[in-house]
N, C-alpha and C positions, 0 to 999 in steps of 0.2 A: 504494500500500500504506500501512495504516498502522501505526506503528511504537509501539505502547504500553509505556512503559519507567518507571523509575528513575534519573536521571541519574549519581544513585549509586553506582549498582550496579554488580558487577565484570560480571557475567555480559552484564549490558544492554550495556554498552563494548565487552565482545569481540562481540557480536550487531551490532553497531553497527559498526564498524569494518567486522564479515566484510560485513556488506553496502555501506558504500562500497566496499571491495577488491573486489566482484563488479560497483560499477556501478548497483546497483541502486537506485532512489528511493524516497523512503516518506516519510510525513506524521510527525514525530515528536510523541507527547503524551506530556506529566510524568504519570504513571498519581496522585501524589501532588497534585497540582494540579486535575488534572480526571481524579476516577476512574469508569470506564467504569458506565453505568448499567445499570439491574437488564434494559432490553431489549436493549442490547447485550452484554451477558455471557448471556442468553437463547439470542439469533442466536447468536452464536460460539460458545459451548457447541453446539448443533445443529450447527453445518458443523465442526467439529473432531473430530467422535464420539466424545470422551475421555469418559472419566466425570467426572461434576463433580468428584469430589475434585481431580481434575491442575488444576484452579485455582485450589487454594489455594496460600498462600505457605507452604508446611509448615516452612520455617525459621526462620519472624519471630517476632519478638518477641509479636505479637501476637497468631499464631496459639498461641502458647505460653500467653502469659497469658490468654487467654477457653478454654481445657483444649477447643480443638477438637479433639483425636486424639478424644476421648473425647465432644465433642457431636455430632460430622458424622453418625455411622452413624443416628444417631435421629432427623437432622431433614429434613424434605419439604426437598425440592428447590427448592421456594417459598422456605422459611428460609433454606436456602443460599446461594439465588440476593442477596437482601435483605441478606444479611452480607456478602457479596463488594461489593453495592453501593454500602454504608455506610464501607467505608472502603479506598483504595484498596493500604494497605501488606501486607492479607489475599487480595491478588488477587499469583497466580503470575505473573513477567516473566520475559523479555519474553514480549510477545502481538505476534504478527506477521498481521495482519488481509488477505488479499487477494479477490477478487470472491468464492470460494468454498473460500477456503482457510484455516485459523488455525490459528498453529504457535501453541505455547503453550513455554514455558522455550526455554531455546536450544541445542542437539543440532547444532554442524555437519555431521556427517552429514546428519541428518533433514532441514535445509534445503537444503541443497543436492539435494539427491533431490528434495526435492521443488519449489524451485524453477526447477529446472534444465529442466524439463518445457516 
């Protein structure tokens, strides 16, 4: 699995931890270091079936300062995808990538259900 995070981040820590506590292995990437490309957030968009917005980081700084509540509804999916690309502090964490699986934010419930499988 791989494990796209923020080492920063609170949320990433407790995702983090739950999955040592379960056992579980996964490739860890700094999402701010090496942020995921415009085909990989493509692919994972496609097997996640979320609407693109659940990839934005809706509480960043960043998403704040470029007024995205207010640019997403108008721009192709193409834009969106290429903004997500461009920087990786605009992409939702963690992103939990498996052969055909990607959670997006971290829902103990929702991982466990669905890793549990």
């Amino acid at each position: 699995m791989l494990f796209v995070c923020y080492p920063k981040c609170t949320t990433c820590k407790k995702a983090k931890k739950w999955l040592e506590e379960k056992g579980l292995s996964y490739e860890m990437r700094d999402i701010k270091e090496e942020n995921p490309s415009y085909e990989e957030l493509e692919k994972w968009w496609s097997l996640s079936g979320l609407p693109l917005k659940r990839f934005f980081n809706t509480s960043g700084l960043q998403y704040r300062n470029l007024k995205l509540k207010d640019k997403l509804p108008t721009m192709s999916e193409e834009e969106q995808l290429s903004l997500l690309a461009s920087d990786g502090m605009l992409v939702k964490r963690p992103i939990l990538v498996d052969k055909d699986t990607v959670l997006v934010g971290f829902k103990e419930a929702e991982w466990e259900s669905i890793l549990s499988k």
